[in-house]
C-alpha positions as CSV (number, residue, x, y, z in Angstrom):
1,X,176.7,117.1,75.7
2,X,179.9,116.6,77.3
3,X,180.4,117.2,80.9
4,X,183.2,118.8,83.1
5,X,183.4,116.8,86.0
6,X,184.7,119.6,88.8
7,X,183.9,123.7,88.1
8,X,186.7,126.0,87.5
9,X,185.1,129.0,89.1
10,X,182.5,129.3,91.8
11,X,180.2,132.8,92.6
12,X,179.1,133.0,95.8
13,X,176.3,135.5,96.6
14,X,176.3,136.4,100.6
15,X,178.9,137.0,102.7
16,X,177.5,136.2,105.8
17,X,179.0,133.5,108.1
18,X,178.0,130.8,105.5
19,X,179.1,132.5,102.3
20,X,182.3,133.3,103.8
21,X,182.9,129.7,105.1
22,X,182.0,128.4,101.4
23,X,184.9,130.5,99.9
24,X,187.1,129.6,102.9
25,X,186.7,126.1,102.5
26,X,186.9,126.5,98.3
27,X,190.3,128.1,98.4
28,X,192.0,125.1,100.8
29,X,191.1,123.5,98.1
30,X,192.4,125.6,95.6
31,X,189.3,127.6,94.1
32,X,189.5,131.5,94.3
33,X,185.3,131.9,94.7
34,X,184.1,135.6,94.0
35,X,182.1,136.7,96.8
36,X,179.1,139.1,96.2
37,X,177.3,140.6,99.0
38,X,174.7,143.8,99.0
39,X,176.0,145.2,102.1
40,X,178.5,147.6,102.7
41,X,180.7,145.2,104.8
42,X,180.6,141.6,105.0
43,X,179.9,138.8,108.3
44,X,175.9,139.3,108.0
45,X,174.8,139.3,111.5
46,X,177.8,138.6,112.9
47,X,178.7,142.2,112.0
48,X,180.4,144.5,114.0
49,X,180.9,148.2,113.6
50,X,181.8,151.7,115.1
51,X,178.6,153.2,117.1
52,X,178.9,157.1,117.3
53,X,176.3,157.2,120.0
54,X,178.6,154.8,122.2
55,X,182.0,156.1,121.1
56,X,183.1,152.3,120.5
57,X,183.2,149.7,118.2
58,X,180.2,146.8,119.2
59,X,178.8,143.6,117.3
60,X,175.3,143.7,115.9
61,X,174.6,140.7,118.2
62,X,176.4,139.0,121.8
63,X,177.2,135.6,119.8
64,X,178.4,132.9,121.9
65,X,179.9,129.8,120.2
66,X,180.7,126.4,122.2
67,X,184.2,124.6,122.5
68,X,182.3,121.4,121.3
69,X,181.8,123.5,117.6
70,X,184.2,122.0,115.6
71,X,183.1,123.4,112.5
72,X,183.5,127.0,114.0
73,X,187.5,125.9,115.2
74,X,188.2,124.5,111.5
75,X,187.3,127.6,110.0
76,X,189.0,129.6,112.8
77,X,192.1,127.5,112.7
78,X,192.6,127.8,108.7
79,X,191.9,131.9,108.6
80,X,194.6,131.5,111.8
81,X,192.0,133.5,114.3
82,X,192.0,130.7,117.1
83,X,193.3,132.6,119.7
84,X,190.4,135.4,118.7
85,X,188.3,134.0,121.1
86,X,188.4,133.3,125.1
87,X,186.8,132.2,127.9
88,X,186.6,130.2,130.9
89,X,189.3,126.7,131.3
90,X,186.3,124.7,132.0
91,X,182.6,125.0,131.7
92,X,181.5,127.0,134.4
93,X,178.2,129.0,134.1
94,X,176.8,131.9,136.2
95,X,173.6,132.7,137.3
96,X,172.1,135.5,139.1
97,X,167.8,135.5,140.2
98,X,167.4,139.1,140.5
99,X,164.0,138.7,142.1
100,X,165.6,136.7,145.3
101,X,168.8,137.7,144.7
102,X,170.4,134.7,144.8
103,X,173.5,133.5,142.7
104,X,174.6,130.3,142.0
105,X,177.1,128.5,139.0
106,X,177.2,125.1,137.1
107,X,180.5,123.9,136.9
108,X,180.1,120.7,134.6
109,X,183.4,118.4,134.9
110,X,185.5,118.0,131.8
111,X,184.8,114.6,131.1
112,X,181.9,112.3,129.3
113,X,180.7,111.0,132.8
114,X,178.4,113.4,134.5
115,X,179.6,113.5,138.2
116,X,179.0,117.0,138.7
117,X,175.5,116.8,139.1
118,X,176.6,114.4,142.3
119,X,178.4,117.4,143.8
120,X,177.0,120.0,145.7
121,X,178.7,123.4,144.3
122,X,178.4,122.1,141.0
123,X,174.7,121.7,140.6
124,X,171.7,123.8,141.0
125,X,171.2,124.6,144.2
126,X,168.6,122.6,146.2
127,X,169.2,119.8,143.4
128,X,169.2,116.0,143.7
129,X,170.8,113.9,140.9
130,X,167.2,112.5,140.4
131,X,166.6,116.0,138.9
132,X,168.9,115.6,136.6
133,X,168.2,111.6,135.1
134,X,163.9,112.9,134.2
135,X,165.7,115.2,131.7
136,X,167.5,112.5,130.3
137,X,164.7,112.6,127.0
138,X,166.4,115.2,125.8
139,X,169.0,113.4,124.1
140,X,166.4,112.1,122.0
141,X,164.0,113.1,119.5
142,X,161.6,112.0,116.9
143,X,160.4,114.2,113.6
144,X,157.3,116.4,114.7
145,X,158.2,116.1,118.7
146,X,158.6,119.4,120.7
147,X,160.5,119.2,123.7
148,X,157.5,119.3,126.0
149,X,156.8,116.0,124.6
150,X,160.5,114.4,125.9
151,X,160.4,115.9,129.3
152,X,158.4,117.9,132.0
153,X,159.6,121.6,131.4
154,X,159.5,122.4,135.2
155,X,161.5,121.8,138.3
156,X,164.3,123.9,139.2
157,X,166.9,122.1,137.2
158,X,165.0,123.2,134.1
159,X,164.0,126.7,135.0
160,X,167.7,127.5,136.6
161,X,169.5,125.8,133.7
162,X,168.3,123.6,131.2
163,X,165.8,126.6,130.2
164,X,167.7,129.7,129.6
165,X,170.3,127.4,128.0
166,X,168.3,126.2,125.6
167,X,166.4,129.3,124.8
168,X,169.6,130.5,123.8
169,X,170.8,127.8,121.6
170,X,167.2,127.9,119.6
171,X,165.8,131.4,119.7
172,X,162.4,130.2,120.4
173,X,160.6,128.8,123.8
174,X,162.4,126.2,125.1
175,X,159.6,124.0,125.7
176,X,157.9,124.1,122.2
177,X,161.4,123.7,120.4
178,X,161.6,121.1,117.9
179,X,162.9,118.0,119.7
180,X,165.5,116.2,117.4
181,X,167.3,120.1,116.9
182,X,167.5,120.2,120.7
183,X,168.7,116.6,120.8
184,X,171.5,117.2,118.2
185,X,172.7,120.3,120.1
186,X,172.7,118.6,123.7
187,X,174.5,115.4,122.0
188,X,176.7,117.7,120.2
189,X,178.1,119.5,123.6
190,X,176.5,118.7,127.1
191,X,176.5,114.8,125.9
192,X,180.3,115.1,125.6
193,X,181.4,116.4,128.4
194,X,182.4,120.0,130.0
195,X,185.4,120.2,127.5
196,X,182.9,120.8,124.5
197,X,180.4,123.1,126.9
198,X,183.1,126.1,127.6
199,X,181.5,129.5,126.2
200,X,183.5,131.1,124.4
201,X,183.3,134.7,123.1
202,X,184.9,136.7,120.6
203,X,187.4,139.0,121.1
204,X,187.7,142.3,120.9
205,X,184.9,142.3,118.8
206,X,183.1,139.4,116.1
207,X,184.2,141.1,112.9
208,X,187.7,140.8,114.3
209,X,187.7,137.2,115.1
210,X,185.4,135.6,112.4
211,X,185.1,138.0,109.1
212,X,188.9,140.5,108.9
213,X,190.7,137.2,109.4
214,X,188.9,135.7,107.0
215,X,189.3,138.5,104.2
216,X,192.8,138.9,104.5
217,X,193.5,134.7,104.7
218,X,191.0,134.8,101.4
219,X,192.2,138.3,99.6
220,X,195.8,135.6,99.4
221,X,194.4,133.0,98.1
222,X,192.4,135.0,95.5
223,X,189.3,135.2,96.7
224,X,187.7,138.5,95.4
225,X,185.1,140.7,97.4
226,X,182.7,142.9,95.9
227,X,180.1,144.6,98.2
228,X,176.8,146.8,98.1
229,X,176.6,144.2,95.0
230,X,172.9,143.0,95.8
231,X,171.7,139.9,93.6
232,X,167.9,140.6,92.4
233,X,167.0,137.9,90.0
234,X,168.8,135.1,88.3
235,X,167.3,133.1,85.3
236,X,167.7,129.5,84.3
237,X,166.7,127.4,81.9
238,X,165.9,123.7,82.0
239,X,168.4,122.3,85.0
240,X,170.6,124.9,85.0
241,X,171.3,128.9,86.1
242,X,172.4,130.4,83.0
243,X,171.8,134.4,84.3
244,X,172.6,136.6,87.4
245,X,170.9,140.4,87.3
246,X,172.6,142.6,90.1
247,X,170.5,145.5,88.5
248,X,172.5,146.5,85.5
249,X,171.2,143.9,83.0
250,X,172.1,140.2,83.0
251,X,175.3,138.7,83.5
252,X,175.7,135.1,82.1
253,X,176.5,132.1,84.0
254,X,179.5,130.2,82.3
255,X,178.9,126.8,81.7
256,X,182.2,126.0,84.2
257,X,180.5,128.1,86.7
258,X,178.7,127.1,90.1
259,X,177.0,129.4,92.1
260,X,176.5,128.9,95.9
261,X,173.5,131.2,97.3
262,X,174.0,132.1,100.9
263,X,171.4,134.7,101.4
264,X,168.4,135.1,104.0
265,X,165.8,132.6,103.6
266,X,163.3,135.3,102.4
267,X,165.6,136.5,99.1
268,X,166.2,133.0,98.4
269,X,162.8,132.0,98.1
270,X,162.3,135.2,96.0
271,X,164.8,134.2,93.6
272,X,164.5,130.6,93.9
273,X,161.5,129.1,91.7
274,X,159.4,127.1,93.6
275,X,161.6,127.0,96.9
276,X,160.3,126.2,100.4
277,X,162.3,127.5,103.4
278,X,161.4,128.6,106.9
279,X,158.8,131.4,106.7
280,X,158.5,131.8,111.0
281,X,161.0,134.1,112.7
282,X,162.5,134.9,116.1
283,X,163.8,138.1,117.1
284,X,166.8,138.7,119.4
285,X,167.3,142.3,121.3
286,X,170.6,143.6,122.2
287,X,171.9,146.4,124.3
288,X,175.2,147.9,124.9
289,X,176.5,150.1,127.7
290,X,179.6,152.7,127.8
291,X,180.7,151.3,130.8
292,X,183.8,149.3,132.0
293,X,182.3,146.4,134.4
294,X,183.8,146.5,137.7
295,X,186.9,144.8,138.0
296,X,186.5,140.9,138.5
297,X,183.0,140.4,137.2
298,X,182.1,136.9,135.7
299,X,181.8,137.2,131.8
300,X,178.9,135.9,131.7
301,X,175.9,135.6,133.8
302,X,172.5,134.3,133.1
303,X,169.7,136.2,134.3
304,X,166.5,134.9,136.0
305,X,163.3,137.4,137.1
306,X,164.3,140.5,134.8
307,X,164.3,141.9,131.7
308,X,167.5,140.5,130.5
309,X,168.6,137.1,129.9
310,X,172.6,137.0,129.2
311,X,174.6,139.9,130.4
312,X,178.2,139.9,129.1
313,X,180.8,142.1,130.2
314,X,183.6,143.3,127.7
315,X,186.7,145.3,128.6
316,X,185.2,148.6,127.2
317,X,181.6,148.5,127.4
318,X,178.4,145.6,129.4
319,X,176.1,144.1,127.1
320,X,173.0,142.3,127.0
321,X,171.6,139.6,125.0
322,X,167.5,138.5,124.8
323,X,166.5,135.6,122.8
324,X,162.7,134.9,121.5
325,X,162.6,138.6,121.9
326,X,159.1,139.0,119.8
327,X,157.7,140.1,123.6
328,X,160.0,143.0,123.6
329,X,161.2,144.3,120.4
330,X,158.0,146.7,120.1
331,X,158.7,148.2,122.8
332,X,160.1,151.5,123.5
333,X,164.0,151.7,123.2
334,X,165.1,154.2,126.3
335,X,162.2,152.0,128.5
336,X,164.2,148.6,127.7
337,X,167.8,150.6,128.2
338,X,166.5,151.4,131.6
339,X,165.1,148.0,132.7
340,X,168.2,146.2,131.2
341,X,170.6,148.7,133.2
342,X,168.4,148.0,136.5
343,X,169.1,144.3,135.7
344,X,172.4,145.2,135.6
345,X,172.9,147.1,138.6
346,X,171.3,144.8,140.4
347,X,173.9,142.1,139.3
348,X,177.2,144.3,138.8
349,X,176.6,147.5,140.7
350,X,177.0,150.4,138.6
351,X,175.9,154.5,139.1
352,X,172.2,155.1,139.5
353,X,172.9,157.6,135.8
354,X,172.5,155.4,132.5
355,X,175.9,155.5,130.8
356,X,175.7,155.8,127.0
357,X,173.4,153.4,125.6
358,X,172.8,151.6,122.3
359,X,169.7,149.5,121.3
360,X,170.1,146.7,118.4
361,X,166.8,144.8,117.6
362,X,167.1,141.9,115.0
363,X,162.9,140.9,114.3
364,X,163.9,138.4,111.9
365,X,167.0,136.7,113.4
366,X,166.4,133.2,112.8
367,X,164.0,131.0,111.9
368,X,161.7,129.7,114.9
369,X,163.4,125.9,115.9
370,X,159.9,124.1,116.1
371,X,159.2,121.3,113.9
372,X,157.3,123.0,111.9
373,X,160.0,125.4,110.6
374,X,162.8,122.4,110.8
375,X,160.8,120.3,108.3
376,X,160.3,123.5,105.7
377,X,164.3,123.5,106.0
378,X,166.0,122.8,102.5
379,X,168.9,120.8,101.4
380,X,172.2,122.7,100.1
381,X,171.3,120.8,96.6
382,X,168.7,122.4,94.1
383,X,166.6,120.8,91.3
384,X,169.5,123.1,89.4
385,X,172.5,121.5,88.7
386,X,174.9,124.5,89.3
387,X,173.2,126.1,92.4
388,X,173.7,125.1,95.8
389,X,172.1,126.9,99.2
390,X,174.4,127.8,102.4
391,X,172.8,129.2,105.6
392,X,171.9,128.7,108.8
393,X,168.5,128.4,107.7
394,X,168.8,125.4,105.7
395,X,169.3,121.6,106.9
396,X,172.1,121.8,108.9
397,X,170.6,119.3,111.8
398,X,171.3,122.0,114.3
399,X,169.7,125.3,115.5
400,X,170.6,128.6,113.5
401,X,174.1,129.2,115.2
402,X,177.7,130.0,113.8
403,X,178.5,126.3,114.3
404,X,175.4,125.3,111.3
405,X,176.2,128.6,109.5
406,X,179.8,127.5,109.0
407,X,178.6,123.7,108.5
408,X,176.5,125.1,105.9
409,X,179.0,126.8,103.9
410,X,181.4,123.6,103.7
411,X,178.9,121.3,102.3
412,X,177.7,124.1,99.5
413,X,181.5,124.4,98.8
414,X,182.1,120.4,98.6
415,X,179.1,120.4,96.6
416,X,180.1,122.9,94.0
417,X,183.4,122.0,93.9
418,X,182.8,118.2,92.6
419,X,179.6,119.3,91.0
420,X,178.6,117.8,87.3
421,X,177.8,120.9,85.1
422,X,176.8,121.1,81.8
């Protein structure tokens, strides 16, 4: 049978971060991808979207991306949204114990060479550099390791920093996270250097700086968009998809085609045969306020001895961000508004009346980082010829995070674009 070599059109089902950075990547190279999504709007959980209750427009989730994420500035660069995001000239982070009351901030130096865990106002408080060199297993790994098997998760270095850090970057406890995706992270950014640790945060909102960008740069190159589309079977025969069924009967698969799936783990596997992915989740709690912080207010401050763990202040509104949030996302919504605002108030001031409060629980936000979970990851190839998997979820080498959401979505696209199909 003869082959074609390189596919002349490529379907991509999800628009999420990864299904969006497929068909960006596709069209620099000259493919208009159709995109197909079963939402109303595209960007997955990096959604945003007006909230009547609040009066403003607020993302589904406080997403924080790295200035060491290279894969999140290409994609940022090509859709032209670089300047969509902001934050601090060097990599300075907050804290604030709210059960001492004490603050403190880690200013890491811009260069490879550590020296600010020498200095005194750059450190933890009440640190010594030896603190610092017994953590230095964490720029290792080996398959199967947790991180409790690298270092000693105690000591203050860990629980002011190194903890809450990395309980962010994973979504699961810190300690029982998968060594080699904590490794590739910490090599990734802290390894580097303070230039690749600035936070950075989008603004106004995530939909503004990683998905309209991306539509418009895409709607001129070709790229078509069809949404509340959802995908619920697809049929293939011997090596190959030759079906797609969005509901209304089966559409065939043209022998030219690829397809690129770049759906949840849990729909892939349902429309995958025989498909192992992650099957352990995390959830993440978020909660925004109708309040303007007070004028000056860092960003950004971690949170120790309360409720919260991130609080981030926006122009128009303070929000909060939990991670491994299974511990709180049964509870009752108006109790967490009012133990996140006293968290705070206790950091930012603010009136003793609630403002206007909104409550966004994700239960299945990513897949828990442990070994386990890593090792069920898949690779963006199938035992099908013309399918290829993009997601966070699959085997990126790093946590689930924007940066291995976007990764994902280049190698599916450089995959289907040289792919052999028959």
């Amino acid at each position: 049978m003869k082959r074609e070599s390189v596919p002349k059109r490529v379907r991509i089902i999800g628009a999420g971060m990864a299904g969006l950075s497929a068909a960006v990547e596709l069209a620099r190279e000259g493919i208009a991808a159709t995109l197909v999504d079963g939402a109303a709007q595209a960007g997955g959980r990096c959604r945003s979207y007006h909230d009547p209750q609040l009066g403003r427009t607020i993302d589904n989730g406080n997403h924080l991306v790295l200035s060491g994420n290279k894969a999140v500035h290409r994609y940022l660069d090509t859709i032209g949204a670089r300047d969509r995001l902001s934050g601090p000239k060097h990599a300075d982070f907050a804290f604030a114990d709210i059960t001492t009351g004490s603050r403190w901030s880690v200013r890491i130096n811009d260069g490879p060479v550590p020296w600010w865990i020498c200095r005194d106002g750059r450190r933890v408080p009440g640190t010594t550099v030896r603190d610092y060199l017994r953590l230095a297993g964490l720029a290792g790994g080996k398959p199967g390791q947790i991180v409790a098997d690298r270092v000693d998760p105690s000591g203050p270095v860990w629980d002011k920093l190194i903890d809450p850090v990395l309980l962010a970057a994973l979504n699961t406890a810190s300690a029982s996270g998968s060594a080699v995706l904590t490794s590739r992270v910490i090599r990734e950014t802290l390894g580097r250097g303070g230039r690749a640790m600035r936070p950075q945060i989008a603004e106004p909102t995530l939909a503004a700086a990683f998905v309209d960008p991306a539509l418009a740069w895409l709607a001129g190159k070709g790229t078509s968009l069809s949404l509340g589309t959802r995908l619920r079977a697809l049929r293939c025969d011997g090596d190959r998809v030759v079906a797609l069924d969005y509901g209304r009967g089966e559409e065939a698969v043209a022998p030219d085609e690829a397809i690129i799936l770049a759906v949840p783990p849990w729909v892939a596997a349902d429309l995958v045969p025989e498909l192992t992915v992650p099957d352990d989740f995390r959830a993440i709690v978020n909660a925004h306020f109708a309040i303007a912080p007070p004028p000056g207010v860092q960003t950004m401050v971690g949170i120790l001895g309360g409720t919260a763990e991130w609080i981030f202040a926006f122009p128009d509104r303070i929000s909060i961000t939990v991670s491994a949030a299974d511990h709180l996302v049964d509870r009752d919504r108006t109790a967490l508004a009012r133990a996140f605002w006293s968290d705070i108030r206790a950091v930012h001031g603010g009136p003793a009346e609630m403002p206007a409060w909104q409550i966004v629980k994700e239960k299945r936000a990513t897949f828990a980082a442990t070994p386990e979970q890593d090792a069920r990851r898949p690779g963006t190839r199938t035992r099908f010829g013309n399918l290829f998997l993009a997601g966070d979820w699959t085997q990126t080498g790093l946590p689930a995070t924007i940066e291995g959401a976007i990764r994902s979505g280049e190698a599916a696209a450089r995959l289907a674009r040289t792919a052999t199909l028959g």
